[in-house]
C-alpha positions as CSV (number, residue, x, y, z in Angstrom):
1,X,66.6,62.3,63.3
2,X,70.2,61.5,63.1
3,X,70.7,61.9,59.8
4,X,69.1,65.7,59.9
5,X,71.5,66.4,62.9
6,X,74.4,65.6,60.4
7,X,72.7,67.3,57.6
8,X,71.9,70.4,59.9
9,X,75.7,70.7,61.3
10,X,74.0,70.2,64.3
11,X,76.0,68.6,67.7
12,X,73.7,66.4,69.4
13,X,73.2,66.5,73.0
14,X,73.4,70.3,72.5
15,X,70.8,71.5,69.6
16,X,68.8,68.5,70.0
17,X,67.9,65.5,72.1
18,X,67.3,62.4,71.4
19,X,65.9,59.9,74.2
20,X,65.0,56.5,72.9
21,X,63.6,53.6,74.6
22,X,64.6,49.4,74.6
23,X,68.2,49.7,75.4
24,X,70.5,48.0,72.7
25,X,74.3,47.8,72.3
26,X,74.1,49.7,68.6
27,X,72.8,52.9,70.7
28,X,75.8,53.0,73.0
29,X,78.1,53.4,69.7
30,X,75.7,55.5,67.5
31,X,76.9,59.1,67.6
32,X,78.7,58.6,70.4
33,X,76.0,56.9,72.2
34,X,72.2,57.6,72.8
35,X,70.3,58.0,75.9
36,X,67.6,55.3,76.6
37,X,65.2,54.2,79.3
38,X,64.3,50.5,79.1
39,X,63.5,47.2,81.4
40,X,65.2,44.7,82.3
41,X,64.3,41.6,79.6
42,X,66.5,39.1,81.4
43,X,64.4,39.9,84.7
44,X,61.1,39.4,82.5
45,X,62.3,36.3,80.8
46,X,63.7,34.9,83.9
47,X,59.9,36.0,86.0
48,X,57.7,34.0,82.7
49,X,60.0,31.0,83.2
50,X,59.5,30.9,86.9
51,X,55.5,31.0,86.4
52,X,55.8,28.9,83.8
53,X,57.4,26.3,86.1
54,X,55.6,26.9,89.2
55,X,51.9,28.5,87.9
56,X,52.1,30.5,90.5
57,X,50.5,34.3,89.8
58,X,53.3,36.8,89.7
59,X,52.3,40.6,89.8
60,X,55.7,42.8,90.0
61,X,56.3,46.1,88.8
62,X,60.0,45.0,86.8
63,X,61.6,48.8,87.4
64,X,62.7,50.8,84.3
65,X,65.8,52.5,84.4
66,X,67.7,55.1,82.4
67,X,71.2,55.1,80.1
68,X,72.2,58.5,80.3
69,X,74.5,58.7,77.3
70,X,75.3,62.0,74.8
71,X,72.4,62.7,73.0
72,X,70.2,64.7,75.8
């Protein structure tokens, strides 16, 4: 999709947008930086080591949130 944006002339954010998920450091630089919506992996990682330890049942709703950056 990028790659047509530059093809097209286009400016994104403003002819199209692009919302991607799993929040990564390469999307905060590409094109000026593109919008996600992802978890939290530490707070996963950090709840299967706890029931991992304990074997206790965990049942948690780990909240996603969004990286509004240029491309929407």
């Amino acid at each position: 999709m990028l790659k047509e944006v530059l093809q097209k002339d286009w400016t994104l954010g403003q002819d199209l947008g692009i919302l991607s998920h799993n929040d990564d450091v390469i999307k905060e630089i590409i094109s000026g930086g593109i919008t996600t919506f992802s978890t939290s992996f530490a707070r996963i990682g950090s709840e299967a080591a706890r029931f991992v330890l304990e074997r206790t049942l965990i049942r948690e709703v780990v909240p996603t949130t969004l990286v509004d950056r240029n491309s929407v």
